[in-house]
PDB file of N, CA, C, O and CB in Angstrom:
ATOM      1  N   UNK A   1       0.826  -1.201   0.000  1.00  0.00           N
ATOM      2  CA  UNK A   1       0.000   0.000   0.000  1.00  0.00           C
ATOM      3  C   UNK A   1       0.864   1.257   0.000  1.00  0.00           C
ATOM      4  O   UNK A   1       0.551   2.257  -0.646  1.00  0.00           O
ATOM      5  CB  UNK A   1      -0.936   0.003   1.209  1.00  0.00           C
ATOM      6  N   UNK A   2       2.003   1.167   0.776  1.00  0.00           N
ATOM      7  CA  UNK A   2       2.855   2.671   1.229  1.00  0.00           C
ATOM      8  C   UNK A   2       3.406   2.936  -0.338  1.00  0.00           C
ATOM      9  O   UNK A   2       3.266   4.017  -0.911  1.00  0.00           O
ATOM     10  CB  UNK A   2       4.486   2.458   2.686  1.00  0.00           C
ATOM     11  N   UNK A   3       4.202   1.492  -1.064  1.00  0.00           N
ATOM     12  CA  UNK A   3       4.635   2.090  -2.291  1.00  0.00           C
ATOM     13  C   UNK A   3       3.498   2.546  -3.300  1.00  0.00           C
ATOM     14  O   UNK A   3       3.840   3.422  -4.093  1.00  0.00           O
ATOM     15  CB  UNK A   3       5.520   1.115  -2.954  1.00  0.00           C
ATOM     16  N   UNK A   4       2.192   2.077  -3.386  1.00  0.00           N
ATOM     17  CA  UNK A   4       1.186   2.144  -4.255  1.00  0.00           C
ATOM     18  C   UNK A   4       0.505   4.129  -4.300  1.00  0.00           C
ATOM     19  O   UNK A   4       0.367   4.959  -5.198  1.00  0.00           O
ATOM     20  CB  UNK A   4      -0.021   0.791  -3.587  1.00  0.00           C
ATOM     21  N   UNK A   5       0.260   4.116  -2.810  1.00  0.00           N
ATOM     22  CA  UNK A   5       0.722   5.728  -2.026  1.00  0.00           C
ATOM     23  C   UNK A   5       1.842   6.603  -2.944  1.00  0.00           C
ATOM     24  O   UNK A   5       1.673   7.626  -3.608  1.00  0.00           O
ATOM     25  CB  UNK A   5       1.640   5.412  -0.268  1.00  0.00           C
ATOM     26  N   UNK A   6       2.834   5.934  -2.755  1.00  0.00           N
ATOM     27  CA  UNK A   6       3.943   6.707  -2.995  1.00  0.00           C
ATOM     28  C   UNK A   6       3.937   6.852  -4.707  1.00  0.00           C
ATOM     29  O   UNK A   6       3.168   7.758  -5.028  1.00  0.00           O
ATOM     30  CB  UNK A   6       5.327   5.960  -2.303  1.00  0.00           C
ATOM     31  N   UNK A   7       4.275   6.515  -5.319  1.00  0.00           N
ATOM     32  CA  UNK A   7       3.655   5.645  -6.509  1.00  0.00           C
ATOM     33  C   UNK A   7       2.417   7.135  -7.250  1.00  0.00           C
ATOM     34  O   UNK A   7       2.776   7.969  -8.082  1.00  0.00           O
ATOM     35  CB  UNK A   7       2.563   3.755  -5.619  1.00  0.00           C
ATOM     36  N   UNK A   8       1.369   7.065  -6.775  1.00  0.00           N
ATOM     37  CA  UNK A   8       0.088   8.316  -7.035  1.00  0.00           C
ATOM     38  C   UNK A   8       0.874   9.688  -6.836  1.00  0.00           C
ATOM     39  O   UNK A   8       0.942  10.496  -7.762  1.00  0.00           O
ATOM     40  CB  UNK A   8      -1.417   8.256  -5.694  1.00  0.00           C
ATOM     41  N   UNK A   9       1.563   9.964  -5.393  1.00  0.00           N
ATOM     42  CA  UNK A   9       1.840  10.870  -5.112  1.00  0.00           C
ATOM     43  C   UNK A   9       2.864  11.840  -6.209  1.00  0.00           C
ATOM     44  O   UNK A   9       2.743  13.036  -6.474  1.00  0.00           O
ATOM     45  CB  UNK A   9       2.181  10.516  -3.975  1.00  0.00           C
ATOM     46  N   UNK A  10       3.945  10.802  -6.744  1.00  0.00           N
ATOM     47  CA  UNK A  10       5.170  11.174  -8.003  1.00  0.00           C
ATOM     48  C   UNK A  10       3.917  11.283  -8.874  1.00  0.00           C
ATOM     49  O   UNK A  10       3.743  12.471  -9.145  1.00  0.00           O
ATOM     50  CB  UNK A  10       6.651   9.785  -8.597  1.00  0.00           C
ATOM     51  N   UNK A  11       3.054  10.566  -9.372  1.00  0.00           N
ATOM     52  CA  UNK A  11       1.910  11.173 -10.229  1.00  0.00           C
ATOM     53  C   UNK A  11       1.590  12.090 -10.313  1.00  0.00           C
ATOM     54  O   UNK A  11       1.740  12.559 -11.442  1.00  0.00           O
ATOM     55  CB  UNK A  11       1.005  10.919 -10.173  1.00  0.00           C
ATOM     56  N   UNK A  12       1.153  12.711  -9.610  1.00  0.00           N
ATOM     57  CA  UNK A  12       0.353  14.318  -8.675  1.00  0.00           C
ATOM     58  C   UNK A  12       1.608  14.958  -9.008  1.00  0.00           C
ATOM     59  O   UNK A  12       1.477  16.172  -8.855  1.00  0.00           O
ATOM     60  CB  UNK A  12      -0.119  14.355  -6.491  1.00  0.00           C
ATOM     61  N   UNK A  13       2.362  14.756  -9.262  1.00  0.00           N
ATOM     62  CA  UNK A  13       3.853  15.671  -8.795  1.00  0.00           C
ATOM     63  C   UNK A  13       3.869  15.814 -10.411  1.00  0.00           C
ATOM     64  O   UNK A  13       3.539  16.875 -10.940  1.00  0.00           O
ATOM     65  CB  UNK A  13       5.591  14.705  -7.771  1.00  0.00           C
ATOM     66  N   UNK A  14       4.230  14.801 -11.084  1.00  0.00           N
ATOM     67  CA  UNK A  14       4.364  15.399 -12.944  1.00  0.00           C
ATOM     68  C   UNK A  14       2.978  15.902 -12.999  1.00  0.00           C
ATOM     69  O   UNK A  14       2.870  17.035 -13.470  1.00  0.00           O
ATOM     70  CB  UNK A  14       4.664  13.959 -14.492  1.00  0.00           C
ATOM     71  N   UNK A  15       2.373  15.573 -12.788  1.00  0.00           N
ATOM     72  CA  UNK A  15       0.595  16.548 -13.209  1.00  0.00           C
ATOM     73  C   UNK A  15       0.696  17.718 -12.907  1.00  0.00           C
ATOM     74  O   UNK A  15       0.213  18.415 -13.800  1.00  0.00           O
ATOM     75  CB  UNK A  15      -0.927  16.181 -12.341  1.00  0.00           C
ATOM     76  N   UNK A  16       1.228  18.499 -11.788  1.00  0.00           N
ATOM     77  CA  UNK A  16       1.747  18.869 -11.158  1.00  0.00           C
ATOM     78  C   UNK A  16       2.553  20.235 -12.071  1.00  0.00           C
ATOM     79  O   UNK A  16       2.184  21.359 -12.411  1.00  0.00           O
ATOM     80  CB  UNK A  16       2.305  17.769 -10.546  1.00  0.00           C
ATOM     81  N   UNK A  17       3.669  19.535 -12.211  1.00  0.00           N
ATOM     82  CA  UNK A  17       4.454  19.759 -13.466  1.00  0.00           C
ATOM     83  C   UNK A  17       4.431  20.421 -14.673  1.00  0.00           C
ATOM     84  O   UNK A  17       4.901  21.504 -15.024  1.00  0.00           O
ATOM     85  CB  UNK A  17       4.587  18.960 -13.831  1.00  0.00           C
ATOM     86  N   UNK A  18       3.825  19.607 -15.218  1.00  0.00           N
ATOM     87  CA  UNK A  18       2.855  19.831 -16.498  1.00  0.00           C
ATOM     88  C   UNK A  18       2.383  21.522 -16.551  1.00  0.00           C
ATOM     89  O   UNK A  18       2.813  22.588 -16.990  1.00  0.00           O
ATOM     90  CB  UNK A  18       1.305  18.722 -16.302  1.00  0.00           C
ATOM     91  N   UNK A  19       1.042  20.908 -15.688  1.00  0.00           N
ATOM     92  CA  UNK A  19       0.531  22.115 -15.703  1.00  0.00           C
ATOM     93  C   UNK A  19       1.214  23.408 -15.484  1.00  0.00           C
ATOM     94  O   UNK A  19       1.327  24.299 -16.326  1.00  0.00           O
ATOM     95  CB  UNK A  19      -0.293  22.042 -14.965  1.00  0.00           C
ATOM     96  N   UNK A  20       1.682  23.423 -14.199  1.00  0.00           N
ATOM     97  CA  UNK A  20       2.862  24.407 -14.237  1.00  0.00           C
ATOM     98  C   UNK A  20       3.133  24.880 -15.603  1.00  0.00           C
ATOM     99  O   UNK A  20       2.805  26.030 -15.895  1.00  0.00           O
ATOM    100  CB  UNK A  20       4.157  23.778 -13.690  1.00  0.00           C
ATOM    101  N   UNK A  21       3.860  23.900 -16.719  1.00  0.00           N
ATOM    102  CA  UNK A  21       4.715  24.544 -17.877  1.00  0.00           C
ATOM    103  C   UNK A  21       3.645  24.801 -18.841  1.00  0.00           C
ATOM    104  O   UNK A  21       4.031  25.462 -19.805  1.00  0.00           O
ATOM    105  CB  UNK A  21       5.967  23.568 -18.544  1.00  0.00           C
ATOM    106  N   UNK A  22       2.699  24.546 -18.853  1.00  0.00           N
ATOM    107  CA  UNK A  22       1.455  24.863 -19.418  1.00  0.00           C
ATOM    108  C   UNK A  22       0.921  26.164 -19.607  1.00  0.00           C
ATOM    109  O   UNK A  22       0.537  26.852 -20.553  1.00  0.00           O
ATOM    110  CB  UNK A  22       0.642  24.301 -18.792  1.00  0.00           C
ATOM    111  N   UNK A  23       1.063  26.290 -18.028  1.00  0.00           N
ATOM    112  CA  UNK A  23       0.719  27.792 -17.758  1.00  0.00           C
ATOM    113  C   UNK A  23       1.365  28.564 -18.078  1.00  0.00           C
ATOM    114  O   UNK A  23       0.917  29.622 -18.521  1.00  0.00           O
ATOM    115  CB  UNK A  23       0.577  28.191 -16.711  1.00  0.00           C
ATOM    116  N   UNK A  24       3.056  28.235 -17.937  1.00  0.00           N
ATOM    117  CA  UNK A  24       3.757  29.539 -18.462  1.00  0.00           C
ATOM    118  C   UNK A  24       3.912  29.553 -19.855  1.00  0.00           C
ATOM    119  O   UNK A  24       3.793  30.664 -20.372  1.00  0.00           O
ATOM    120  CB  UNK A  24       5.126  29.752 -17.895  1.00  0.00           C
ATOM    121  N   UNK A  25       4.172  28.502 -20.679  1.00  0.00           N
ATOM    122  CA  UNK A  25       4.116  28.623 -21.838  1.00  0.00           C
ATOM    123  C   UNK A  25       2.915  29.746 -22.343  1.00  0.00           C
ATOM    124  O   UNK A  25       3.265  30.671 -23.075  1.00  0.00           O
ATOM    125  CB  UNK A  25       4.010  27.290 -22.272  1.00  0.00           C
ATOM    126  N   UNK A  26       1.380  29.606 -21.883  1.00  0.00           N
ATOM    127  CA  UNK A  26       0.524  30.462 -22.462  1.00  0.00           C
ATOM    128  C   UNK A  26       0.519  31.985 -21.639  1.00  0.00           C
ATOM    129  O   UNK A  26      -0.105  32.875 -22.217  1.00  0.00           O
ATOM    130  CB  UNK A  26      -0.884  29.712 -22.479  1.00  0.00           C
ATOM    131  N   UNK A  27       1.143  32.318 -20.390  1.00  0.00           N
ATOM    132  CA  UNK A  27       1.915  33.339 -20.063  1.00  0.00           C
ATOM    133  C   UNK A  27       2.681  34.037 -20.961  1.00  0.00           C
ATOM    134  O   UNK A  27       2.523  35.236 -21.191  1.00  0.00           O
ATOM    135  CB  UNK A  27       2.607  32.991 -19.251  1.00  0.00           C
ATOM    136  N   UNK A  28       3.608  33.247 -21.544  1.00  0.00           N
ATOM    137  CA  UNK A  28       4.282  33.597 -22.603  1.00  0.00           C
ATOM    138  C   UNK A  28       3.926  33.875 -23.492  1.00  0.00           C
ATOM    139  O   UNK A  28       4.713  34.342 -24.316  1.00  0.00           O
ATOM    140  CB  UNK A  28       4.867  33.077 -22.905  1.00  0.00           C
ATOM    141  N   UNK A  29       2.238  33.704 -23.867  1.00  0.00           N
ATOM    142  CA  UNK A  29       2.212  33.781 -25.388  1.00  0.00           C
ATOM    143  C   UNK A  29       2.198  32.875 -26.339  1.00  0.00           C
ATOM    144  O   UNK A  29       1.660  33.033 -27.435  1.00  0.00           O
ATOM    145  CB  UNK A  29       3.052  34.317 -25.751  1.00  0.00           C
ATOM    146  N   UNK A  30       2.826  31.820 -25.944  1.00  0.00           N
ATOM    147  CA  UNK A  30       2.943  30.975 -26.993  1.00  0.00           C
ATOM    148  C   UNK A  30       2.049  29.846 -27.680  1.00  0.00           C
ATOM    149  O   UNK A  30       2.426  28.928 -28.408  1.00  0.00           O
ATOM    150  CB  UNK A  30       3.844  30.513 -26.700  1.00  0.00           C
ATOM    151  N   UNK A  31       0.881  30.135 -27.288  1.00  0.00           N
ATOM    152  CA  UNK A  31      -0.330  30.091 -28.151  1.00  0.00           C
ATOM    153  C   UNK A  31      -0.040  30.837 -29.727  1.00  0.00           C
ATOM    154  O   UNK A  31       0.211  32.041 -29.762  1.00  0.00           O
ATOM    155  CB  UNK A  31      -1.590  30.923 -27.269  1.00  0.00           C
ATOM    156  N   UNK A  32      -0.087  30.168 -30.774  1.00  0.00           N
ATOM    157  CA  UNK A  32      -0.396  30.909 -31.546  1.00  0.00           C
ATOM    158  C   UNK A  32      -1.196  31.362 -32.222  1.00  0.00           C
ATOM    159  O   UNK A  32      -0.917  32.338 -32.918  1.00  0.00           O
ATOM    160  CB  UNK A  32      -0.050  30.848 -31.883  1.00  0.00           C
ATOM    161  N   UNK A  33      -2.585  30.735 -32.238  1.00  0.00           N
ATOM    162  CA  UNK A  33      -4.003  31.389 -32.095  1.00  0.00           C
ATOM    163  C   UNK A  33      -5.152  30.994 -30.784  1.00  0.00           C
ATOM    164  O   UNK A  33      -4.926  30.442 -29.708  1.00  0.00           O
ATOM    165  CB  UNK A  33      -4.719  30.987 -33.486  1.00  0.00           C
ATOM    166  N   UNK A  34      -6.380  31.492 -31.331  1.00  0.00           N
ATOM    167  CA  UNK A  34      -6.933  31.152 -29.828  1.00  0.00           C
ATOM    168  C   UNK A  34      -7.492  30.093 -29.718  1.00  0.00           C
ATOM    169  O   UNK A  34      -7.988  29.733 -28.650  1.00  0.00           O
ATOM    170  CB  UNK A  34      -7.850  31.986 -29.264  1.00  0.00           C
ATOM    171  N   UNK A  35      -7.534  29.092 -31.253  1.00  0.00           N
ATOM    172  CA  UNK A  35      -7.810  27.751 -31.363  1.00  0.00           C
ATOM    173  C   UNK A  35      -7.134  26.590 -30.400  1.00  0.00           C
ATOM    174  O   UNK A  35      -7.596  25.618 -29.802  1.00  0.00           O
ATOM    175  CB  UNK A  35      -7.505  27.505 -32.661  1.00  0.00           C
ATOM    176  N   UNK A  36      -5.522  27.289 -30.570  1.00  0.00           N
ATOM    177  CA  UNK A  36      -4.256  26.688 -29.912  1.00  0.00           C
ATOM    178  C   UNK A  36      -4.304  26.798 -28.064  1.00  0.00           C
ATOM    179  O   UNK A  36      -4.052  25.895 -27.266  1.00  0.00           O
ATOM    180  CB  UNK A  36      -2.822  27.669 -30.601  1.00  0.00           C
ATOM    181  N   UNK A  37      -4.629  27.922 -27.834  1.00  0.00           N
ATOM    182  CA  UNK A  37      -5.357  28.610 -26.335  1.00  0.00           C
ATOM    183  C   UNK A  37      -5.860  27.397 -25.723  1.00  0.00           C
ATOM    184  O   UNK A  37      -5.431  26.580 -24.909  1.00  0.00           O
ATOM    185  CB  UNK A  37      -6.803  29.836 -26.530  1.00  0.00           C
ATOM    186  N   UNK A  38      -7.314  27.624 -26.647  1.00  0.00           N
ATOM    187  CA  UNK A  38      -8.130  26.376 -26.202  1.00  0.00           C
ATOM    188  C   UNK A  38      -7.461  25.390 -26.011  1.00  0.00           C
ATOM    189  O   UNK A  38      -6.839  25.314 -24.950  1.00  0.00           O
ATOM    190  CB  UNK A  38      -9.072  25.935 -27.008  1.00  0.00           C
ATOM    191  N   UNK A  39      -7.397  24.545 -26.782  1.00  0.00           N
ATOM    192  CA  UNK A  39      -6.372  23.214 -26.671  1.00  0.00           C
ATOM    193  C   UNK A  39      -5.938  23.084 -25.594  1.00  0.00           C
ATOM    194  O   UNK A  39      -6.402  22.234 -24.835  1.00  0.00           O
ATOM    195  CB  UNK A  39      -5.198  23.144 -27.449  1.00  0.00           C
ATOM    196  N   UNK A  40      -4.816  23.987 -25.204  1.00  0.00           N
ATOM    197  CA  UNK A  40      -4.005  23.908 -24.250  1.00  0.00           C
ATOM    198  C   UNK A  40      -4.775  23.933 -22.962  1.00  0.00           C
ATOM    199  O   UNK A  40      -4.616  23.062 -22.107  1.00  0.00           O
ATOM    200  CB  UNK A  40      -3.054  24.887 -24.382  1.00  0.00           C
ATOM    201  N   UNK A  41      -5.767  25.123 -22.801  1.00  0.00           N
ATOM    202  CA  UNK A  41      -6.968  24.754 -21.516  1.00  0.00           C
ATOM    203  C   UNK A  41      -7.610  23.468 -21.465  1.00  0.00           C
ATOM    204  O   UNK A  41      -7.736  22.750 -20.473  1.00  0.00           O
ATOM    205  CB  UNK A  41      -8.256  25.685 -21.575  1.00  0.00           C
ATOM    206  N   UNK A  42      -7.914  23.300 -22.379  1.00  0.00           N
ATOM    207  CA  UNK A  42      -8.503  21.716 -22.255  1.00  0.00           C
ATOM    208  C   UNK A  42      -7.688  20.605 -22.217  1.00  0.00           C
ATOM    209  O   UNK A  42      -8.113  19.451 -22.154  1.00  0.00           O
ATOM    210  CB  UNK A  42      -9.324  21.345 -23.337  1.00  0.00           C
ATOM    211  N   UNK A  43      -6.501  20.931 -22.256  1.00  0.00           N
ATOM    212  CA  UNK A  43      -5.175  20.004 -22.157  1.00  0.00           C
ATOM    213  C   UNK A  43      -5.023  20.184 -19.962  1.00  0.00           C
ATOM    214  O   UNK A  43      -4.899  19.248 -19.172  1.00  0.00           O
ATOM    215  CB  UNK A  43      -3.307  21.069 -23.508  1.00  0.00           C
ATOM    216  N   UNK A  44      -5.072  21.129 -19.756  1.00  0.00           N
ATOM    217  CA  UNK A  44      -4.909  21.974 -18.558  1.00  0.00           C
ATOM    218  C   UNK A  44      -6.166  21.165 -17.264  1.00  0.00           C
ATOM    219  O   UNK A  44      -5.991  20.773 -16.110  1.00  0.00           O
ATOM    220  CB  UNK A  44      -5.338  23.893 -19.119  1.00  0.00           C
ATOM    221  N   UNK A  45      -7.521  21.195 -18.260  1.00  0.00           N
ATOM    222  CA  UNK A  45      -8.424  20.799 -17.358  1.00  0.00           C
ATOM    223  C   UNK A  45      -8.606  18.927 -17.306  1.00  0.00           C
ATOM    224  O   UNK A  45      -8.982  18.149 -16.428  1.00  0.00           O
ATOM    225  CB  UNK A  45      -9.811  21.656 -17.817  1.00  0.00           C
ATOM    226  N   UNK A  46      -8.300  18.818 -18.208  1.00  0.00           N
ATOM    227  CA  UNK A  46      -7.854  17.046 -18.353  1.00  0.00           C
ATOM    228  C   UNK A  46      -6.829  16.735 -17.142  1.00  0.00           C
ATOM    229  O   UNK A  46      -7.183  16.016 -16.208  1.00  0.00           O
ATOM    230  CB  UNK A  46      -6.878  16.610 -20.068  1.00  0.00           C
ATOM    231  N   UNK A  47      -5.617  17.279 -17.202  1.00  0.00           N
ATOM    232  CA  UNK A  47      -5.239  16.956 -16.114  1.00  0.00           C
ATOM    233  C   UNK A  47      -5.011  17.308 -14.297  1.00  0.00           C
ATOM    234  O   UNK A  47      -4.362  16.871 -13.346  1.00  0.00           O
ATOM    235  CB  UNK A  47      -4.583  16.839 -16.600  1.00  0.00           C
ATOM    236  N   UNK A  48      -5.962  18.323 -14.588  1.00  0.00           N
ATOM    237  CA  UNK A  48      -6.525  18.726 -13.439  1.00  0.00           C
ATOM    238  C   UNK A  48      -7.904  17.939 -12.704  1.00  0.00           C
ATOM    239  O   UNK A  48      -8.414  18.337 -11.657  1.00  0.00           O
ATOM    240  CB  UNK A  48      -6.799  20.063 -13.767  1.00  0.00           C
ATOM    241  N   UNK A  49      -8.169  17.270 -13.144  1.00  0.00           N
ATOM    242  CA  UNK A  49      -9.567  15.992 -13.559  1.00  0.00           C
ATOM    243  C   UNK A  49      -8.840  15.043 -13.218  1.00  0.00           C
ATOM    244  O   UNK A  49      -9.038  14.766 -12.035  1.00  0.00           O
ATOM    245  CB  UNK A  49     -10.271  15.677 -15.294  1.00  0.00           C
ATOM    246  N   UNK A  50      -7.978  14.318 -13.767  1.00  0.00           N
ATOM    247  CA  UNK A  50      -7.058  13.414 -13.363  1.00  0.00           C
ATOM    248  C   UNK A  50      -6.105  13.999 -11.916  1.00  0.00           C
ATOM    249  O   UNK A  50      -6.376  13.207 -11.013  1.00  0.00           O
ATOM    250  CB  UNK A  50      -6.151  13.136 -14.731  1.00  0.00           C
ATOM    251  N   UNK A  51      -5.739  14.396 -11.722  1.00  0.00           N
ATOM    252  CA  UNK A  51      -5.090  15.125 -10.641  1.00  0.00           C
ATOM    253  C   UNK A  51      -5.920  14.864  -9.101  1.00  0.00           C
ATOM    254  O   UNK A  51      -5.380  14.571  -8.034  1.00  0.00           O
ATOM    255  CB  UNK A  51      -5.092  16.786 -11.112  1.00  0.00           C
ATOM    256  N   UNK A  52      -7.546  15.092  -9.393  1.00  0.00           N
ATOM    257  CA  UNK A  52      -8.216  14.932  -8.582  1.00  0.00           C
ATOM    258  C   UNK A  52      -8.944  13.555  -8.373  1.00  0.00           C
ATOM    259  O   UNK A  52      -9.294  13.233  -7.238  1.00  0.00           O
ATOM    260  CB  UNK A  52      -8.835  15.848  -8.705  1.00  0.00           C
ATOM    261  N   UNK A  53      -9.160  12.793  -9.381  1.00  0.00           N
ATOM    262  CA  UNK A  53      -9.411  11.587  -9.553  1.00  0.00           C
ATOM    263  C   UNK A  53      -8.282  10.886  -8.109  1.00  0.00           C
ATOM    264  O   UNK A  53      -8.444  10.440  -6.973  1.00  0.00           O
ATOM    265  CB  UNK A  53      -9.078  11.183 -11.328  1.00  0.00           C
ATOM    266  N   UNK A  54      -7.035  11.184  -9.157  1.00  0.00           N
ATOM    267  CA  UNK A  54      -5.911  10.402  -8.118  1.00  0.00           C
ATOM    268  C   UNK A  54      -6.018  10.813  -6.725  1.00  0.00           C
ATOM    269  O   UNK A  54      -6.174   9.964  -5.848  1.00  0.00           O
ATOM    270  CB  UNK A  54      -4.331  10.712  -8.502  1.00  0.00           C
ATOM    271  N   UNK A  55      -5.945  12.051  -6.461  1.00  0.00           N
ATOM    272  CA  UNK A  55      -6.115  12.430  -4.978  1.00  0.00           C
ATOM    273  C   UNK A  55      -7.482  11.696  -4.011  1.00  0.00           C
ATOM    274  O   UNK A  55      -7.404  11.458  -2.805  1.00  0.00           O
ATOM    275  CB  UNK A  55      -6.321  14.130  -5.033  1.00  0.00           C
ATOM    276  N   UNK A  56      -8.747  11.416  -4.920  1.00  0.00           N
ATOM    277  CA  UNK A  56      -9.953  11.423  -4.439  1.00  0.00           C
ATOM    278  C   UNK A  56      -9.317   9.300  -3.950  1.00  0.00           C
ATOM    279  O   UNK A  56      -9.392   8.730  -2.861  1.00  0.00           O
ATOM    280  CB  UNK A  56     -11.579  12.053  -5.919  1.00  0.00           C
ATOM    281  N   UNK A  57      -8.839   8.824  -5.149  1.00  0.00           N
ATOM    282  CA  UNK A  57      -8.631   7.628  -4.932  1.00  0.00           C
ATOM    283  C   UNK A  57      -7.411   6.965  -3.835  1.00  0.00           C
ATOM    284  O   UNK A  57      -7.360   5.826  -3.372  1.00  0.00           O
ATOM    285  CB  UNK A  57      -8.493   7.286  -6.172  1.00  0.00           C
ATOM    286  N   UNK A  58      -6.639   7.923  -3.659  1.00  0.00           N
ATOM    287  CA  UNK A  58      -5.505   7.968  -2.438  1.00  0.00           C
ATOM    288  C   UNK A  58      -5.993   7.752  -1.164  1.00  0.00           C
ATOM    289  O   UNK A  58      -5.678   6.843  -0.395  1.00  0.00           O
ATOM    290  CB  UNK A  58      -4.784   9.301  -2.304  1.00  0.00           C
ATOM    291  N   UNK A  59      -7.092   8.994  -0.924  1.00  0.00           N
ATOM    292  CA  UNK A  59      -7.983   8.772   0.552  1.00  0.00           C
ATOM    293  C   UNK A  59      -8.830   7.775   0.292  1.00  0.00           C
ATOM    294  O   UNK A  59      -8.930   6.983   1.229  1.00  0.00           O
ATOM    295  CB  UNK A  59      -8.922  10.050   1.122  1.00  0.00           C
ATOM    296  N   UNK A  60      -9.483   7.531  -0.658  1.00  0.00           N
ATOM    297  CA  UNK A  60     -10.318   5.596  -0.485  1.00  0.00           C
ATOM    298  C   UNK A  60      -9.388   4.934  -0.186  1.00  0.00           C
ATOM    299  O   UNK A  60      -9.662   4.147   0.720  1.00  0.00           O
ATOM    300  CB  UNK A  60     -11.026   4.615  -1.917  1.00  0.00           C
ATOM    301  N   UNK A  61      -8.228   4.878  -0.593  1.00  0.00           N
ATOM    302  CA  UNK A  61      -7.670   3.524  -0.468  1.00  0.00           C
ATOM    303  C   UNK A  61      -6.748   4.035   1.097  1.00  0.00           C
ATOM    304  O   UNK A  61      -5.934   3.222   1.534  1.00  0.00           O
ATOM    305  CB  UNK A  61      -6.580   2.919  -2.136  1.00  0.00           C
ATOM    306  N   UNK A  62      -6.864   4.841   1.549  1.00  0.00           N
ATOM    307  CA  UNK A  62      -6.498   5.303   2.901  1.00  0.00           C
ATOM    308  C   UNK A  62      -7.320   4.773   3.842  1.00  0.00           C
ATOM    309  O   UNK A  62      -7.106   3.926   4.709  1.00  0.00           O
ATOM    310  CB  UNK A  62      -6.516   6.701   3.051  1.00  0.00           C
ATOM    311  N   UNK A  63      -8.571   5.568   3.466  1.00  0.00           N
ATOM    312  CA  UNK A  63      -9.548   4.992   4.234  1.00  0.00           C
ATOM    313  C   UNK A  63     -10.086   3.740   4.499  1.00  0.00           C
ATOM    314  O   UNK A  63     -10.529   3.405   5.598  1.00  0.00           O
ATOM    315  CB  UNK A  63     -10.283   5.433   3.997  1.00  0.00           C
ATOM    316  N   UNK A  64     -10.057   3.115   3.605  1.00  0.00           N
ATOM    317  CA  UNK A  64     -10.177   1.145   2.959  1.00  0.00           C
ATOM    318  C   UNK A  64      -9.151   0.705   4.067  1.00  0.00           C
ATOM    319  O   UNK A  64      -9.468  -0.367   4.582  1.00  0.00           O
ATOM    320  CB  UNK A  64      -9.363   0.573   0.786  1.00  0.00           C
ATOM    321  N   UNK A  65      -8.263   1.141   4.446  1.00  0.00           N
ATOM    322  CA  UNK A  65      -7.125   0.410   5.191  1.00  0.00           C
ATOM    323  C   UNK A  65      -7.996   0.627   6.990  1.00  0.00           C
ATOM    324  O   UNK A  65      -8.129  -0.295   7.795  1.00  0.00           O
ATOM    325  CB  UNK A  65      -5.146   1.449   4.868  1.00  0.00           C
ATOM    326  N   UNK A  66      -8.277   1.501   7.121  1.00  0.00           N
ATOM    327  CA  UNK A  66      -8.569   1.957   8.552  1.00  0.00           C
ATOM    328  C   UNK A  66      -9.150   0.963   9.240  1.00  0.00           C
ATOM    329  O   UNK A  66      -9.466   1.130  10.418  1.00  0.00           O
ATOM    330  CB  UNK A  66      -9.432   3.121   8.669  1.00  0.00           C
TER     331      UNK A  66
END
């Protein structure tokens, strides 16, 4: 269980990540239209969805142990 834990958590951490460079990339500008924008938000909210998925499934399987 502790490595399976540990394991989600490095998950959360590149998701994490990601997004981060996501954000600055379109900080930057580097969208090059607002077709591309989009994309990238919906690239953004995908793994923010997943992000929470994993977190929501960390405490079940936390709680499952108790």
């Amino acid at each position: 269980m502790y490595q399976t834990k540990q394991a989600l958590d490095v998950l959360v951490q590149q998701i994490d990540q990601k997004v981060k460079q996501i954000e600055e990339n379109l900080g930057a500008k580097s969208a090059k239209d607002f077709s591309e924008y989009c994309e990238q938000c919906g690239v953004i909210t995908g793994l923010l969805t997943a992000r929470r998925n994993i977190i929501d499934l960390t405490k079940n399987m936390e709680n499952s142990d108790e």
